[in-house]
N, C-alpha and C positions, 0 to 999 in steps of 0.2 A: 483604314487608310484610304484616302480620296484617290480619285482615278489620278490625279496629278502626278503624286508621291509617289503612285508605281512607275507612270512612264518613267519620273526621273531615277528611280532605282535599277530601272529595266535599262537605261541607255548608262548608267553610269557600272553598270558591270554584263556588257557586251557577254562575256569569255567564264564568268561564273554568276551563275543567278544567285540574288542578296535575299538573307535570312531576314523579312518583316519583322519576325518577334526579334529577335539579333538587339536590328535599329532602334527598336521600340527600348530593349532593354536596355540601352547604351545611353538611349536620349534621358532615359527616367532615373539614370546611374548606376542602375543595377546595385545590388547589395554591396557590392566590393571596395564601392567609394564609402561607407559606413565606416565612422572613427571605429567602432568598437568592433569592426568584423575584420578592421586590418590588422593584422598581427605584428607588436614589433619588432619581435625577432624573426621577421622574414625581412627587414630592411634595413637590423643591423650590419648587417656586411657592407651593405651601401653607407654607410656612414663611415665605416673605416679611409673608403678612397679620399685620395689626396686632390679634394677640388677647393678652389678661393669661399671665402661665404659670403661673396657677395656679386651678382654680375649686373654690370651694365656693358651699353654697347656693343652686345654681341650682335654679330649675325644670326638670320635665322636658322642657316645652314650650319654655325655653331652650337646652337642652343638645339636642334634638331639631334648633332650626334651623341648631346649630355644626354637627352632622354633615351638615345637608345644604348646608350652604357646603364641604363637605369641609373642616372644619377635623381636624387629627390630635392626639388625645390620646393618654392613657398612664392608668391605675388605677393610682391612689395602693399600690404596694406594703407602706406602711408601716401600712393600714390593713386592718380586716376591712369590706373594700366588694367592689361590684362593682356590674355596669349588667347588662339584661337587655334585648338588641337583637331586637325582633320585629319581624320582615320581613312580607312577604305571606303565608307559608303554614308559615314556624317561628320559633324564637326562637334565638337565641345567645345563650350567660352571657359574659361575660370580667369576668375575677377580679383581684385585685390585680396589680398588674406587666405586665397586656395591655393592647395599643394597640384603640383606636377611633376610627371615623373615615374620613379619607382617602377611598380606593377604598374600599375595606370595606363601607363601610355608607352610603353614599348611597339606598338602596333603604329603609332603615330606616323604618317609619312610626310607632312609637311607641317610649319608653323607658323601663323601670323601676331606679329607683335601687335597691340593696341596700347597705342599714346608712349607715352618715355616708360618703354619696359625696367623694370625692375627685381631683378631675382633674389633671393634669400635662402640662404640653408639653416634649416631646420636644425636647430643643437639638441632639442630637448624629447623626450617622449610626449612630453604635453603639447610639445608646440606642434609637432607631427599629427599627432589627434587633430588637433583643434581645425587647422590645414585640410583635413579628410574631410571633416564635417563642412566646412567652408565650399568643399570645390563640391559638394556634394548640391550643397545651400542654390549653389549658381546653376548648376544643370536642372534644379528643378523648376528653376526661376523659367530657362530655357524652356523647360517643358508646358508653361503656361501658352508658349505661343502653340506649339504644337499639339495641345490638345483643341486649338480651332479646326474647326472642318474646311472652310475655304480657303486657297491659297492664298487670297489676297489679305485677308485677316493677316495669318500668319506671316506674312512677310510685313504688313504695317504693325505688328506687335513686336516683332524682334529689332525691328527701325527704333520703333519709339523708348523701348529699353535699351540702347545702346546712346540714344540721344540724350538719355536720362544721366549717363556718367562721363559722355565724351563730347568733343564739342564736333562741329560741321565738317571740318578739314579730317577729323582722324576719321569720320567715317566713312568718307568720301573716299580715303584709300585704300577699304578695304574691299575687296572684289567682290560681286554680284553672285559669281557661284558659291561662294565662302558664305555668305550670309543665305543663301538658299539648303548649305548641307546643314546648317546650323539648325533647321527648321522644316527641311524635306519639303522644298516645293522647286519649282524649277526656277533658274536665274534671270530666266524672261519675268516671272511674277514679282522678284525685288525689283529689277529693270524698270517694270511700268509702275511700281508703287513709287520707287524713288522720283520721277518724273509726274506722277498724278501730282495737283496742285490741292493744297485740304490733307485732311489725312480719314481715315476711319472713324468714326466714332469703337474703339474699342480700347478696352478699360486694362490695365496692367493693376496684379492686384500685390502690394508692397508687402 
C-alpha cells in the first residue's frame, strides 16, 4: 500500500485504526461475493418480506434502509446505472446486472446512485447466482485500478472506466471523495486528475 493510501486510511478513521488486509479484502471481494459460496438458504427469509419488484425513484436515504433490512436487489442490467456502496473505510461500484444487499452490504453507510438508477428483485435462485457472480465481476474490474502503485494512475483509471459506461454530466456528480474510497487514494488525487488536461496513458483491460 503506497504511502498515499495510508495517510488517507489514517485520517479517515481518526478514533479506530483501519484493517489494510480488511480494505484489500473487500476491494478484491473477498470470497463471500462468490455465486457458489453464497448459500441460498441464508437468503430465503429475505425473500419472504413484502417488498415491490421493482424500484425507481427512490431516494438514496430509501434505498440505504432496504439494504439494511437486508433486503436483496439486482442493477437493472438493461440500463447504464449503477449504485456506489461506501462502507467505513472504501467504496464498491456494482454495475448493471450485480446484486445488492443481503449479507453484502449491511455494513453499508451511505449510497450513490449512478445515472437512472434501477432496482430488481431477484425471483429466482438462478438469477440470485448469477447477480453474485456479476457484482463480484465489477469489484474486480475496480480492482484493476487499485493494483497500480501511483495515485495518479489510480485515480485516471477509475475516471476512464466510469467514462467508459456513463456520460460527462453523471460523473461530474459524483463527489471526489467517493471516487478516491472506490480506489484508496486521497480526493485531492481525483481533484487534480479531473482538472489535468490529456489523460494518462494507462490501459483498462476489458
Amino acid at each position: 500500500m503506497d504511502s498515499e493510501t495510508r495517510q488517507y486510511y489514517q485520517v479517515a478513521s481518526r478514533e479506530r485504526p483501519s484493517s489494510p488486509a480488511s480494505v484489500t479484502r473487500s476491494l478484491e471481494g473477498c470470497e463471500s461475493v462468490r455465486g457458489d459460496l453464497v448459500r441460498d438458504d441464508a437468503i430465503k427469509p429475505l425473500q419472504e418480506l413484502d417488498y415491490p419488484p421493482q424500484l425507481e425513484d427512490e431516494t438514496p436515504e430509501q434505498i440505504l434502509e432496504r439494504l439494511r433490512q437486508g433486503q436483496l436487489w439486482t442493477v437493472n442490467s438493461r440500463r447504464r446505472n449503477g449504485l456506489i456502496l461506501c462502507k467505513e473505510f472504501h467504496a464498491e461500484f456494482a454495475g448493471p446486472g450485480a446484486a445488492i444487499g443481503s449479507v453484502l452490504d449491511l455494513d453499508c453507510q451511505r449510497v450513490i446512485p449512478v445515472g437512472n438508477l434501477s432496482l430488481l428483485r431477484p425471483e429466482h435462485h438462478k438469477d440470485r447466482q448469477n447477480a453474485y457472480l456479476i457484482r463480484r465481476q465489477w469489484i474486480k474490474l475496480t480492482q484493476q485500478s487499485t493494483d497500480q502503485s501511483e495515485p495518479e494512475k489510480r485515480a485516471q483509471m477509475v475516471l476512464t472506466q466510469f467514462e467508459t459506461y456513463f456520460d460527462q454530466d453523471t460523473i461530474a456528480r459524483i463527489p471526489d471523495e467517493v471516487f478516491a474510497l472506490l480506489v484508496g487514494v486521497l480526493p485531492y488525487s481525483i481533484r487534480r486528475t479531473r482538472r489535468t488536461p490529456g489523460k494518462l496513458n494507462v490501459k483498462v483491460k476489458t
